[in-house]
C-alpha positions as CSV (number, residue, x, y, z in Angstrom):
1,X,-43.4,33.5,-41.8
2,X,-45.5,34.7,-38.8
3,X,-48.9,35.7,-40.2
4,X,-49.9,38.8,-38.6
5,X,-53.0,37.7,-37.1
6,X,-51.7,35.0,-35.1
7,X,-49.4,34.7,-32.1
8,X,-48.8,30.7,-32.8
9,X,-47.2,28.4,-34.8
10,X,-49.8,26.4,-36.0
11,X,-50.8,26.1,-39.7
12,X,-54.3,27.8,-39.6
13,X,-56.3,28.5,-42.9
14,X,-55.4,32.2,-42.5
15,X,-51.9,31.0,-41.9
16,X,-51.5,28.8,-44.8
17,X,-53.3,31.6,-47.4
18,X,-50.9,34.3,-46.5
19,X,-47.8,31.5,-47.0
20,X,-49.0,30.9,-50.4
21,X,-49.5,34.2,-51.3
22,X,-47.0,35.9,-49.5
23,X,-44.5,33.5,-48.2
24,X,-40.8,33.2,-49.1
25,X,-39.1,29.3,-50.1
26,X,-38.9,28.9,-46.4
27,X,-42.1,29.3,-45.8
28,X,-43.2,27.1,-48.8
29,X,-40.7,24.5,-47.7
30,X,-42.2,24.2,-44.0
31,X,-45.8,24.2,-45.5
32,X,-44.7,21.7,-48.3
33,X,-43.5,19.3,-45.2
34,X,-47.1,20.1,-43.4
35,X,-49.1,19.0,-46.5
36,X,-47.5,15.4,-46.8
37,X,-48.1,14.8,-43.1
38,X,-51.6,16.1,-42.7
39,X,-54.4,16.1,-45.0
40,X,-56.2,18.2,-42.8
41,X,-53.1,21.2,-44.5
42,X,-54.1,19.4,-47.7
43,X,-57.3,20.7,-47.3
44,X,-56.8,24.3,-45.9
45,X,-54.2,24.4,-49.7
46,X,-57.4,23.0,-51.9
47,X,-60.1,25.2,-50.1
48,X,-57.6,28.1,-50.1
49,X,-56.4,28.2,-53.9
50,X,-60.4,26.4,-55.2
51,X,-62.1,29.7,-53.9
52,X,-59.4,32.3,-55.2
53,X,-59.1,31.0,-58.2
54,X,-62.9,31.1,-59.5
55,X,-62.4,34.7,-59.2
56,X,-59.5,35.2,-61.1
57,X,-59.6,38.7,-61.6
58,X,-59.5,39.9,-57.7
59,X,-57.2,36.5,-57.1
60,X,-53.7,37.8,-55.6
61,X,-50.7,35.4,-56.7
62,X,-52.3,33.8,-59.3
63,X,-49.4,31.2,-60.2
64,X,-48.7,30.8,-56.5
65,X,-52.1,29.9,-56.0
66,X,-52.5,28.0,-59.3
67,X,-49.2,26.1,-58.4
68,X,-50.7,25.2,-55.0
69,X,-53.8,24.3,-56.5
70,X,-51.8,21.5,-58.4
71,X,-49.1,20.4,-55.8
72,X,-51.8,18.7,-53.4
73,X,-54.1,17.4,-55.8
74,X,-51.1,15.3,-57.2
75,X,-49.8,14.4,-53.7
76,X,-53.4,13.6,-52.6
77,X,-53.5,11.2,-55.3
78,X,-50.7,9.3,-54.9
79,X,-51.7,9.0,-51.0
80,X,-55.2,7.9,-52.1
């Protein structure tokens, strides 16, 4: 998925919030295989999904975000 603001391929915290929230399997895949090789992605995913998801009600994607949320605080624990 080529986020709209960028002209690049790296994973940027823009880049990674509009994969979860608007990204096909692909896209999840690719950012999936980011997240187990750098925990700087793990962060941009906890920072990302922590912040939308205080404010539930203006939250986009709340299970995409919720699932997020969950995926890299089980891989960070079994890295840690």
């Amino acid at each position: 998925m080529n986020h709209r603001h960028l002209d690049h391929d790296r994973l940027s915290p823009a880049a990674v919030d509009a994969i979860i929230r608007r990204g096909g399997w692909r896209d999840w895949v690719r950012l999936r295989r980011a997240a187990h090789a750098d925990p700087i992605i793990q962060g941009h995913i906890r920072r990302i999904c922590d912040a939308a998801l205080l404010d539930p009600e203006g939250a986009e994607g709340l299970q995409r975000l919720s699932f997020w949320q969950h995926y890299v605080r089980r891989i960070s624990a079994s890295v840690g």
